[in-house]
C-alpha positions in Angstrom: 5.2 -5.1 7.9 7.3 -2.7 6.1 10.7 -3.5 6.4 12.5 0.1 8.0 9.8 2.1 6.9 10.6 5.0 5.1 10.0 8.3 6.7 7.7 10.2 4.1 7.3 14.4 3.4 3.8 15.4 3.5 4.5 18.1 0.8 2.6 20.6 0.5 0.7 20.1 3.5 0.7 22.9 5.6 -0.9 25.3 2.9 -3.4 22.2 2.4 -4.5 21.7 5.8 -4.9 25.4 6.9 -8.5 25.0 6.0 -9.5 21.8 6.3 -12.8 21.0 8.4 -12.9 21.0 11.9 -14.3 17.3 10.9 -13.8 14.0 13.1 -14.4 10.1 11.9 -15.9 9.1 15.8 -19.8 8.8 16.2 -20.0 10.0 19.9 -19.8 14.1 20.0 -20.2 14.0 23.9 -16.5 12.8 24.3 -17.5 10.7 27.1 -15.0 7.5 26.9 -17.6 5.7 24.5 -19.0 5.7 21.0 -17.0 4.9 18.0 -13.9 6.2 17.1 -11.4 4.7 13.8 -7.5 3.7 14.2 -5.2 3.4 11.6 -2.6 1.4 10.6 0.4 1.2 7.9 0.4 -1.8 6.2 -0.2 -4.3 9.3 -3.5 -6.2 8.2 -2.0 -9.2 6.9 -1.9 -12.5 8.1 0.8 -12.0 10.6 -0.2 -9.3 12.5 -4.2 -9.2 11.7 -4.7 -11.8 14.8 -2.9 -9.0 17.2 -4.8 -6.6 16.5 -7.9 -8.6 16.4 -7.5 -9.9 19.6 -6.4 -6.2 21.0 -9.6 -4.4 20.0 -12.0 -7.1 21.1 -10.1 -7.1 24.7 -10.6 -3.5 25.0 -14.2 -3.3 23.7 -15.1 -6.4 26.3 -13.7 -4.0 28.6 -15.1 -1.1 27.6 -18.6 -1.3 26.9 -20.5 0.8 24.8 -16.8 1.7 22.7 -16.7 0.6 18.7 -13.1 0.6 17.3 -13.1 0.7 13.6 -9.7 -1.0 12.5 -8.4 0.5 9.0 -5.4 -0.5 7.8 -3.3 1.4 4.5 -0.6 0.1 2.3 2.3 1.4 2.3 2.0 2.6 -1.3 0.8 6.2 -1.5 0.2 6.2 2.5 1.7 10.1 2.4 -0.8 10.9 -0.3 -3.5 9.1 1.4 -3.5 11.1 4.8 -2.7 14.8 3.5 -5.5 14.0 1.3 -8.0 12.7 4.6 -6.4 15.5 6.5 -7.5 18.2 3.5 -10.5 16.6 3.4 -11.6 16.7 7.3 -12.0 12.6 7.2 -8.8 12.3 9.1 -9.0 9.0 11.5 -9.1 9.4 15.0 -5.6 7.7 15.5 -3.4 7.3 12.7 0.3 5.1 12.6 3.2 6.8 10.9 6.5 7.8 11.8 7.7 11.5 12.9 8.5 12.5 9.6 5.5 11.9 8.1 3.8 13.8 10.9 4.9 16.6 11.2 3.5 18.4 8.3 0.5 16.9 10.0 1.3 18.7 12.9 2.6 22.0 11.4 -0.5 22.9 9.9 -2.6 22.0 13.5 -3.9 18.4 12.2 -2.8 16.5 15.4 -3.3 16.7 18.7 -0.6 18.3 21.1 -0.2 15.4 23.6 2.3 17.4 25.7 -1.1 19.7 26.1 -3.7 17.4 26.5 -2.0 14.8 28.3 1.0 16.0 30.2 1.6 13.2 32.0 2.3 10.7 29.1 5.9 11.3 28.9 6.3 9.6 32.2 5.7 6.4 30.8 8.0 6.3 27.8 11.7 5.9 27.1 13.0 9.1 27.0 14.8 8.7 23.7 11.3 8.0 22.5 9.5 10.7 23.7 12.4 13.0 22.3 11.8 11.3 18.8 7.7 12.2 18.4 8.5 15.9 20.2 8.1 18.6 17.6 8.9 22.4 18.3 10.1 25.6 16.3 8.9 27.4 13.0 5.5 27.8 13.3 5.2 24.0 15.6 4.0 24.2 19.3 6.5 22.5 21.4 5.1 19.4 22.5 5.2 15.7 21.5 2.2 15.2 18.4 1.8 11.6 19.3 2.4 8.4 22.0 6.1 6.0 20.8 5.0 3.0 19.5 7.4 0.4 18.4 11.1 0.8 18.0 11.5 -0.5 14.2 15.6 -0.8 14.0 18.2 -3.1 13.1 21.9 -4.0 13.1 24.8 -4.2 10.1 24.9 -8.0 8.4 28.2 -8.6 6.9 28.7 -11.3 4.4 31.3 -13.4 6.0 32.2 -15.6 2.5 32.7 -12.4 0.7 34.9 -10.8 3.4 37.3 -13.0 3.6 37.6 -12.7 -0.2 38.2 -9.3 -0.2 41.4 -9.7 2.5 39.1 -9.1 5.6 39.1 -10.4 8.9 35.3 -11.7 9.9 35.9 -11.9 13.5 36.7 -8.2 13.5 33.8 -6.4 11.7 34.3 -2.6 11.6 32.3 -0.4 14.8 33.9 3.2 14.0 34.3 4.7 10.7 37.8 4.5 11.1 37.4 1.2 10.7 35.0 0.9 8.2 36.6 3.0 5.6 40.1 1.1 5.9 38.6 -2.4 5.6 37.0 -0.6 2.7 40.5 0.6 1.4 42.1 -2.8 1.9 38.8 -4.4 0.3 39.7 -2.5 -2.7 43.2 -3.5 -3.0 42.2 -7.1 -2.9 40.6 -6.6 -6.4 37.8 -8.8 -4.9 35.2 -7.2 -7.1 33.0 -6.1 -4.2 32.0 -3.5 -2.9 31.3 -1.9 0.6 28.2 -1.5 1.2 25.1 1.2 -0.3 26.1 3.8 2.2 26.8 7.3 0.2 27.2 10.2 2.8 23.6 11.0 1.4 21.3 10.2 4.8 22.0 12.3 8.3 22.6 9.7 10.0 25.7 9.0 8.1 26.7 12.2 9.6 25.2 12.1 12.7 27.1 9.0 13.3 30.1 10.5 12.9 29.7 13.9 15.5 27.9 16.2 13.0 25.4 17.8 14.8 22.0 18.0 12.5 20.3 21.2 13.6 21.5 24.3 16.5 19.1 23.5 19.6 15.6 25.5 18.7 15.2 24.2 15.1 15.8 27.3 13.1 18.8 26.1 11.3 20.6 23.7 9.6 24.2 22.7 10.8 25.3 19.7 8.9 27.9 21.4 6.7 30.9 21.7 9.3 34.6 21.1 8.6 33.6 17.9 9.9 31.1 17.2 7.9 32.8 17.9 4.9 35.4 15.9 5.8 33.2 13.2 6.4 31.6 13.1 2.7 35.1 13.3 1.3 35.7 10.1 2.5 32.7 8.6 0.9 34.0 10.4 -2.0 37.2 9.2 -2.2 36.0 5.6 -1.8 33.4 5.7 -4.5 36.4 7.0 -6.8 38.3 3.9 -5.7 35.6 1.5 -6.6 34.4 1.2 -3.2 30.9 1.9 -3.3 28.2 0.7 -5.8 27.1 3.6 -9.1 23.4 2.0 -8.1 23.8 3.4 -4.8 23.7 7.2 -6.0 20.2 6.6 -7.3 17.8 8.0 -5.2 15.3 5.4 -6.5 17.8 2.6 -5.6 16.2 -0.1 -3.9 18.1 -3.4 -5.0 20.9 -3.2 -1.8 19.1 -6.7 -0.3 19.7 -8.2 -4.0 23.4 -7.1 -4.2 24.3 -8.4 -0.7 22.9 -11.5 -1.2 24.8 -12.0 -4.8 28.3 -11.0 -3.2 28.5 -7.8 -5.0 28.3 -6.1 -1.2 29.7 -6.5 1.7 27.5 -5.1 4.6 24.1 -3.7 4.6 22.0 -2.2 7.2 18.9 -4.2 7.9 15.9 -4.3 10.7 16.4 -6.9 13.7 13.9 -9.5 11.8 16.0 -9.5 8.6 17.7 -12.6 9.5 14.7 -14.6 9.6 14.0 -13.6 6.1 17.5 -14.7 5.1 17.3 -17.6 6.4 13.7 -18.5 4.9 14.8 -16.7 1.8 18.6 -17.1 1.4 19.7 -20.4 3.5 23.4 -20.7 1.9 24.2 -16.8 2.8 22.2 -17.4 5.8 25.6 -19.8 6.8 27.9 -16.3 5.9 26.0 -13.9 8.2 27.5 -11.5 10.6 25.9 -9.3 12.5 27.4 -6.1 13.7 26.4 -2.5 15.5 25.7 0.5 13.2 29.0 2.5 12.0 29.3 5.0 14.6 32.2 7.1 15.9 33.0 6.1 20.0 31.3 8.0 22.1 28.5 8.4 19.5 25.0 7.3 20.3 23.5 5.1 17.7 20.5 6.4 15.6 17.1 4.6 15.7 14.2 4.8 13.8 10.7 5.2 16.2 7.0 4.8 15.3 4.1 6.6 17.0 0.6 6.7 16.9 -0.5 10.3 16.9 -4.3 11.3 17.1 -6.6 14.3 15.0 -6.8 17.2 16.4 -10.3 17.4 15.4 -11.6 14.1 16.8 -15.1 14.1 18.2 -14.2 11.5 20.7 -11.3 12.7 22.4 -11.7 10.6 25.7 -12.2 7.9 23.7 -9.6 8.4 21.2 -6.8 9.2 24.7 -7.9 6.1 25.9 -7.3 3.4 23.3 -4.3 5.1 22.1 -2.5 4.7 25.6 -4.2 0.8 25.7 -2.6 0.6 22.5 0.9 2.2 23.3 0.8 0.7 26.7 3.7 -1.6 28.5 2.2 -4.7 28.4 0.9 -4.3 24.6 3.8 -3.0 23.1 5.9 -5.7 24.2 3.3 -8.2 23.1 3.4 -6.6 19.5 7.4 -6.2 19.8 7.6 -9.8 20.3 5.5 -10.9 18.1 7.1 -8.4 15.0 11.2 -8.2 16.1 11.0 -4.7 17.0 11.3 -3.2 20.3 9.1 -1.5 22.8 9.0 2.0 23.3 7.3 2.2 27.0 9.4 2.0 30.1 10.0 -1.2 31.6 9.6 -2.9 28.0 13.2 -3.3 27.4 14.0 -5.1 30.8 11.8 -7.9 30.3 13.4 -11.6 30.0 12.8 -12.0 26.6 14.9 -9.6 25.6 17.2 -9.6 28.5 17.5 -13.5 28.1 18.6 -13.3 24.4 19.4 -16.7 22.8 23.2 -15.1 21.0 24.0 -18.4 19.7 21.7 -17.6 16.7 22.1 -15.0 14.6 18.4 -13.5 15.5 19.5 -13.4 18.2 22.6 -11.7 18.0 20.6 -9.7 15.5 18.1 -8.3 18.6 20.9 -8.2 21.2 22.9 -5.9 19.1 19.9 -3.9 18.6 18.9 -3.6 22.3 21.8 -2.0 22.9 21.0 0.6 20.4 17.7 1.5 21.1 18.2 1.3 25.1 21.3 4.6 24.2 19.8 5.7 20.9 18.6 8.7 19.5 16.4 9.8 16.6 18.9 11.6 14.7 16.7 12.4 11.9 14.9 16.4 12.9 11.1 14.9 12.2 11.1 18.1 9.4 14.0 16.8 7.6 11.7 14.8 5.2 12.0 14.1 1.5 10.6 16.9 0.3 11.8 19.3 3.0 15.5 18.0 2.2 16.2 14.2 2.9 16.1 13.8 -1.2 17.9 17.0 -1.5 21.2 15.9 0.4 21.0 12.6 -1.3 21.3 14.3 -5.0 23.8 16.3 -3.7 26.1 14.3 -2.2 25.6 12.0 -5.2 26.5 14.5 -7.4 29.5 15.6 -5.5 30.4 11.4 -5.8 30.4 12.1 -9.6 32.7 14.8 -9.1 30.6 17.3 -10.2 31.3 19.5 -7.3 32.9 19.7 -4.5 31.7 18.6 -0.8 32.0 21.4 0.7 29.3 22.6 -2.1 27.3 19.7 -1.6 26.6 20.2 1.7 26.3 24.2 1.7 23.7 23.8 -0.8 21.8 20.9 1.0 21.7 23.3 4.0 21.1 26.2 2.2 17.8 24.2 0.7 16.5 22.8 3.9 16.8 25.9 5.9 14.6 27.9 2.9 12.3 24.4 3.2 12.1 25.2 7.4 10.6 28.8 6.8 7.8 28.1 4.0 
């Protein structure tokens, strides 16, 4: 599994899609619960999760006879290309696996089904939050969710301990506001430790939502992340990378080498997904020994921000009984958790959350601190990403921007007029 999978833009794919053919991948064209239809994954046939899913689609076939599911599975590489290319095409599967952002262009230009329409009832058995997160509406989208929540793929702040106490921090007091995070970051720099912070720029929404800035006014037709407080906000940021606070590598859009840097020293913190610690402590056993584990920076009062994935299905299937069915089986209580358990995320359907295992968490580990801290997030969390906020449509945008404003090339006030200024221009093509 991809390790807090990236949301992706699928540019250019409303004009691409207007015209694509009313064309499903099922075998059945009476739509009567049986027949074939195709499901879709993102980079899950491996040896870890292959078994699950295995096992899933045999269960349901045993108990559904006269049904063919046709597991495909993508990699990660290229996935965006891959389905507005399908979706252009007409070859679309019948249920794909992505996360809001990538859908929505899916969506926009009519490729999805309206689950809101065609089964109205399905938000009853979902987490609100989670429902919210695959629920599209405004400029030119149907209000309605565009797919079923699927696993809650989110994670906690690790703090090497070693390093902080270095750098003149206390580890038994890890920073929960931003308040607190940028003075441990001031008195970090004093030290002369070396280190820095952690990756975090002011370049992602969350970094603002975090902090009170409200993303978008309540229908979707506007931008609103360039308040007072907003500015204020990436002014901080700025002043700390000016201070030697925050990593040049970080600006770089391209930038992926934050798990290297933490686990040399030359960062403090870094945001990770609630399995991360098992990977240091397969991969990395002596800063395994210096791990910390702390909530995401957020102002009090704030709700976290969590990162959903859903299982959507084509508006053009032939099958869609079929296609209804499985994707609830799929999505459903008692197989989410299964999956959840088995991959250190977290179940989007009701009653998921309450069960023992994660109720019962073991917090004398640091997996288990990991998850606990987690739990609470997703249980209160929100999506604060809008699902058209994508990388084309701005994500990328406000990262140059803020990077350049970093630099000192402008102010950020003027990085964050122009990133809104882009992304509403991006909401009306």
């Amino acid at each position: 599994m991809v390790s807090m999978k990236k949301a992706l833009a699928i540019a250019g794919a409303a004009a691409m899609l207007m015209s694509f053919a009313a064309c499903g991948s099922s075998s059945s064209s009476e739509g009567d619960g049986k027949g074939e239809i195709s499901f879709q994954t993102w980079n899950l046939k491996n040896d870890k999760y292959t078994p699950y899913f295995t096992d899933l689609i045999a269960a349901y076939e045993k108990s559904h006879p006269g049904t063919t599911i046709k597991w495909v599975d993508q990699p990660s590489d290229n996935y965006e290309q891959k389905l507005s290319a399908d979706a252009a095409a007409g070859s679309l599967p019948d249920i794909i696996d992505a996360g809001p952002s990538l859908m929505y262009g899916l969506a926009k230009a009519g490729a999805l089904m309206n689950i809101t329409k065609e089964d109205p009832k399905a938000a009853d058995l979902y987490y609100q939050g989670a429902w919210n997160a695959v629920t599209f509406k405004g400029n030119g989208v149907e209000e309605g969710s565009y797919g079923y929540p699927w696993y809650v793929n989110d994670g906690p702040m690790y703090y090497n301990t070693e390093v902080m106490s270095k750098c003149g921090l206390d580890p038994s007091r890890l920073p929960i506001t931003w308040d607190d995070y940028f003075s441990q970051a001031e008195t970090m720099v004093k030290s002369g430790c070396g280190a820095s912070m952690s990756t975090m720029m002011g370049g992602a929404v969350d970094d603002y939502a975090a902090a009170g800035v409200k993303i978008m006014n309540s229908d979707h037709t506007k931008y609103t992340f360039n308040t007072a407080k907003a500015v204020a906000h990436l002014q901080r940021f700025i002043d700390l990378y000016k201070a030697g606070g925050i990593p040049q590598e970080a600006l770089s859009a391209q930038w992926s080498q934050q798990g290297e840097f933490f686990q040399k020293g030359s960062i403090i913190a870094m945001g990770g997904s609630a399995y991360s610690a098992a990977d240091f402590k397969q991969n990395s056993p002596d800063l395994y020994e210096h791990l910390a584990v702390g909530p995401k920076i957020t102002d009090e009062g704030k709700s976290d921000t969590v990162s959903y994935e859903m299982l959507a299905v084509n508006a053009q299937t032939k099958n869609k009984a079929l296609a209804l069915d499985f994707v609830k089986y799929v999505t459903n209580a008692k197989n989410q958790l299964k999956f959840a358990k088995e991959s250190n995320t977290f179940p989007s359907s009701k009653g998921g959350l309450e069960d023992p295992y994660y109720t019962k968490l073991d917090t004398s580990t640091v997996q288990g601190q990991a998850l606990a801290v987690t739990l609470k997030a997703v249980k209160t969390g929100y999506s604060s990403r809008p699902a058209e906020f994508t990388d084309a449509n701005g994500s990328l945008y406000l990262q140059q921007q803020a990077a350049l404003a970093l630099q000192g090339k402008q102010s950020a006030k003027e990085a964050l007029d122009k990133a809104v200024q882009f992304a509403d221009q991006k909401l009306k093509q």
